[in-house]
C-alpha positions, -999 to 999 in steps of 0.1 A, spaced: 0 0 0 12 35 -7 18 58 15 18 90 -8 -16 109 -8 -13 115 -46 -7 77 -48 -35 65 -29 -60 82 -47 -42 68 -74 -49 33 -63 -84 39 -63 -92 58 -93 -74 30 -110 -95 2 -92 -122 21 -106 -115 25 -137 -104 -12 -137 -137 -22 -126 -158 0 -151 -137 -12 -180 -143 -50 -173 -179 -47 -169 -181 -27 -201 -158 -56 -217 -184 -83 -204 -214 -62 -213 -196 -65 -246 -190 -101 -251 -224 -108 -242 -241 -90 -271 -214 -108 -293 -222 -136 -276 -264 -129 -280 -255 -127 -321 -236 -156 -324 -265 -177 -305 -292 -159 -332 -269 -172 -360 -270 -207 -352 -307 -207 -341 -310 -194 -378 -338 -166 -370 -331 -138 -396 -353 -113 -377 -334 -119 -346 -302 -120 -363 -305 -93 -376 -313 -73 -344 -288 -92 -326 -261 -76 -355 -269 -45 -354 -267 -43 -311 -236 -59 -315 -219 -35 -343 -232 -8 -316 -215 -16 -291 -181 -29 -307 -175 9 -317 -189 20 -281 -161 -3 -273 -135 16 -298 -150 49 -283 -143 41 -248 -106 27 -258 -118 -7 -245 -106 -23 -284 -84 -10 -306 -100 5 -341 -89 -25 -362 -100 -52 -338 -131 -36 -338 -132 -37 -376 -121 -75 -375 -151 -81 -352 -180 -61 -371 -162 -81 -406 -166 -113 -395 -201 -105 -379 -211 -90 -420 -196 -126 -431 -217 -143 -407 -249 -124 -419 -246 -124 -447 -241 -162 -453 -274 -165 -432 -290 -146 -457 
C-alpha cells in the first residue's frame, strides 16, 4: 500500500477505472455472444437485431478505448460474413 496521498488516490481511481472497463468488456461479449447464438438458431429477424446491437457496441467499445480500431473492424467483418451467409 502507498503511503503517498497522490498515490493512494491513485490506487483507487485505477481500481475504478479497472472495474468500469471490465464490466463494459463483459457487457460486450455478451451481445457478441447474443448474435452468435441468433446465427445458429437461424432466425433472420433476430439476427439481424442481434447484428446491429452488436456493431453498436463494438464501436462504443473503440470509443471508450476498450478495443483498438482495427480489432473492432475484425469483429463487425466477421459479424457481416456471418450475416450475410445467413441470408
Amino acid at each position: 500500500m502507498p503511503n503517498i496521498k497522490s498515490a493512494k488516490k491513485r490506487v483507487l481511481i485505477s481500481k475504478a477505472e479497472n472495474e468500469r472497463n471490465k464490466a463494459a468488456k463483459s457487457a460486450l461479449k455478451t451481445t457478441v455472444k447474443k448474435f452468435d447464438s441468433a446465427i445458429t438458431s437461424g432466425d433472420k429477424d433476430l439476427a439481424d437485431a442481434a447484428f446491429k446491437a452488436a456493431v453498436k457496441s463494438v464501436d462504443k467499445a473503440v470509443k471508450k478505448g476498450i478495443l483498438h480500431k482495427n480489432t473492432a473492424a475484425r469483429k463487425k467483418s466477421s459479424m457481416a460474413v456471418k450475416m450475410n451467409k445467413l441470408a
